[in-house]
C-alpha positions as CSV (number, residue, x, y, z in Angstrom):
1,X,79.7,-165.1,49.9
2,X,76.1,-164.5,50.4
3,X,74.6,-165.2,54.2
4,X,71.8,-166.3,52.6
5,X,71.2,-168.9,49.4
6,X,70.0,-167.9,46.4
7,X,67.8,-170.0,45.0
8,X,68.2,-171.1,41.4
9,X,65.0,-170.8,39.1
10,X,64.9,-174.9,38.9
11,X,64.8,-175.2,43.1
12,X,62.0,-172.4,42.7
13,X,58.3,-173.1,43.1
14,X,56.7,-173.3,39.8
15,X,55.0,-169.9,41.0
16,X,58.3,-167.9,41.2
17,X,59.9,-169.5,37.7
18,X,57.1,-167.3,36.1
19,X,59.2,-164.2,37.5
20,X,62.3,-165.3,37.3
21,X,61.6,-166.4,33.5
22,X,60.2,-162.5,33.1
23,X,63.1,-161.4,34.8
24,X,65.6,-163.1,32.6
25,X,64.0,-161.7,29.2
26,X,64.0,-158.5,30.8
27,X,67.6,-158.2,32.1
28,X,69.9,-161.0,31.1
29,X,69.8,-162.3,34.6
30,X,67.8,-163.0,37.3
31,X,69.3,-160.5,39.9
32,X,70.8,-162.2,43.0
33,X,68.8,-160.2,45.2
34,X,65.2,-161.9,43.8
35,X,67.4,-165.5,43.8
36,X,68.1,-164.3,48.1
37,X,64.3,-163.3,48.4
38,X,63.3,-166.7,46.8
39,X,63.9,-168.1,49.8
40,X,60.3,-167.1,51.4
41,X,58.2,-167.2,48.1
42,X,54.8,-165.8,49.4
43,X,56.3,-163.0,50.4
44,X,58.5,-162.5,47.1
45,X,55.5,-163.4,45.6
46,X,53.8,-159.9,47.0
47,X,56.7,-157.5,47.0
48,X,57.6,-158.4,43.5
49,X,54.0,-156.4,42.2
50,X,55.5,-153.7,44.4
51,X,58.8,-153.2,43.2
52,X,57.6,-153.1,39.7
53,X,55.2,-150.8,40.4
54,X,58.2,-148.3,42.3
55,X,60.6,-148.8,38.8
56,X,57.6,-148.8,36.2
57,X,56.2,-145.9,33.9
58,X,54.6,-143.5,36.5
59,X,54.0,-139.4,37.2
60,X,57.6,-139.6,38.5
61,X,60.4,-139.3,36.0
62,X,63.4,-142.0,35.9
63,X,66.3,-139.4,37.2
64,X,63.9,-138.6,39.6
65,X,63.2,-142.1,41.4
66,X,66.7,-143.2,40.4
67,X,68.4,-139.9,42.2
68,X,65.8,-141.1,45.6
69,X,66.6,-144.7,45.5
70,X,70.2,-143.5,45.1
71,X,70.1,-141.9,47.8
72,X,68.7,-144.6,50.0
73,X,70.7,-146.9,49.0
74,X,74.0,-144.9,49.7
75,X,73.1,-143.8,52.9
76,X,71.5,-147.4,54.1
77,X,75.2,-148.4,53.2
78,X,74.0,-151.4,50.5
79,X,76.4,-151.5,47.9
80,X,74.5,-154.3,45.6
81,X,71.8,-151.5,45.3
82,X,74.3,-148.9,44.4
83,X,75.9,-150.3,42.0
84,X,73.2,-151.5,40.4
85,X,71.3,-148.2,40.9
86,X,74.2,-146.2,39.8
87,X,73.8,-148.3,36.4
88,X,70.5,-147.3,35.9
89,X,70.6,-144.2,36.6
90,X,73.1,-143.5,34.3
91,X,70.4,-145.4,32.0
92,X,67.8,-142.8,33.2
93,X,70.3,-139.6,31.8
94,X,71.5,-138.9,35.2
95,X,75.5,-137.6,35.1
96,X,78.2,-139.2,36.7
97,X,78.2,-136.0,39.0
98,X,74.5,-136.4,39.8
99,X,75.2,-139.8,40.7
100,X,77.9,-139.0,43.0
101,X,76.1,-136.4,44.9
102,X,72.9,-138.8,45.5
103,X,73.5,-138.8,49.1
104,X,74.9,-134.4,49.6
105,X,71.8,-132.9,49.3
106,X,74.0,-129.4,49.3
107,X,76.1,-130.3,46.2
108,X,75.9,-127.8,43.3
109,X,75.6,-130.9,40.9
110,X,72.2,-131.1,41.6
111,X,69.4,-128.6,40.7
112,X,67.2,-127.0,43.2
113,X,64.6,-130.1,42.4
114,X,66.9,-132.7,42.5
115,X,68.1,-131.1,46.0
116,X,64.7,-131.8,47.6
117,X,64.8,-134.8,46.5
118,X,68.1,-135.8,47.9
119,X,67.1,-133.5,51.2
120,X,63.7,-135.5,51.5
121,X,65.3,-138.6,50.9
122,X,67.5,-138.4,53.2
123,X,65.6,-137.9,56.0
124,X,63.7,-140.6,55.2
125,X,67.2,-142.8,55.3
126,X,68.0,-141.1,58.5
127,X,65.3,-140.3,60.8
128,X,62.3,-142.3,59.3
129,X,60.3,-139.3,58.9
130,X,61.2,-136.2,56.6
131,X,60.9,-133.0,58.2
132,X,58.2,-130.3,57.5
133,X,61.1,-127.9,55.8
134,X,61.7,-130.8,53.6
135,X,58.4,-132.2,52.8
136,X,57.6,-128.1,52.0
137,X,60.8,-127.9,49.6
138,X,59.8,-131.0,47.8
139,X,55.9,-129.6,47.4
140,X,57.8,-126.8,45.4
141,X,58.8,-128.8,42.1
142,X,56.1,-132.1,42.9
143,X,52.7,-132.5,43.6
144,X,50.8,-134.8,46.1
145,X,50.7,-137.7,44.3
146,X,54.2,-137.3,43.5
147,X,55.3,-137.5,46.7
148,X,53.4,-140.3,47.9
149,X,55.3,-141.6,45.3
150,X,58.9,-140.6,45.6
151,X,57.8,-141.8,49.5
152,X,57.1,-145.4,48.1
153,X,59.9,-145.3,46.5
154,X,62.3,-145.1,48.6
155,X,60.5,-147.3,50.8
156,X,60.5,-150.3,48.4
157,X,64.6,-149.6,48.6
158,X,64.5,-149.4,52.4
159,X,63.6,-153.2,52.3
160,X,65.9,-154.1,49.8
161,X,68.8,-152.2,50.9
162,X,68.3,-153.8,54.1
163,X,67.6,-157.3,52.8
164,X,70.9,-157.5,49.9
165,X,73.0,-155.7,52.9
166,X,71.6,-158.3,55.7
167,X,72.7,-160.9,53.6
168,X,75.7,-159.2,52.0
169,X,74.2,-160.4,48.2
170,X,76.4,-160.2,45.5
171,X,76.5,-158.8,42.6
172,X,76.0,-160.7,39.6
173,X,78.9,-162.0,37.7
């Protein structure tokens, strides 16, 4: 059970019903972590723009956001991102054994590019800040704005990871 409620679409501020109408169109379901979130709607209201923006159409391939969020999510322990990121990254064309390597940046599953990624990544998870050698290996295969992206990425999944694991949110049934 959730430590937090989830707040259904009619409870919702007629500002949130908006998303959470979008959202059900676009998946089925509103997820449970946006229902958890609901529960301080001003700031929903501004990281919703934000996490769209992190999944959308952008320089950054799918496999290649999916493989960093991934990553965060597996090593910031959250497995409501996980499995739902595992999901889409299958959606996104990465393999099973891509998917399973998301947090060994050393595994021969993964390409030299996707093993910067998962290097870079990780450091992020770990220590905040990536390290020169990885920020250098990633500046091999990505550009500038690129990276500032992959960066955000992750760092939209830092909150949630730490928000759906805070609150242990479930996955939807």
């Amino acid at each position: 059970m959730a430590k937090i409620p989830y707040v259904e679409r009619e409870d919702a501020p007629e500002n949130i019903q908006g998303m959470y109408d979008a959202l059900q169109k676009k998946f089925g379901v509103v997820p449970n972590v946006i229902k958890a979130m609901a529960n301080s709607p001003e700031l929903m209201s501004g990281f919703m723009p934000f996490l769209g923006a992190a999944l959308g159409p952008s320089k950054v391939s799918g496999d290649i956001k999916e493989l960093a969020i991934l990553t965060t999510s597996k090593l910031n322990g959250c497995s409501y991102c996980t499995a739902h990121h595992t999901a889409a990254g299958k959606r996104a064309g990465l393999t099973d054994e891509k998917i399973a390597a998301a947090d060994d940046p050393d595994s021969d599953a993964l390409d030299d590019k996707e093993k910067a990624v998962v290097r870079y990544s990780a450091e992020l998870a770990k220590n905040v800040a990536a390290s020169d050698e990885a920020l250098n290996e990633l500046r091999k295969h990505f550009d500038d704005a690129e990276i500032a992206e992959i960066t955000l990425v992750a760092g939209v999944f830092h909150v949630l990871t730490r928000f759906a694991d805070t609150f242990k949110v479930e996955l939807e049934r």
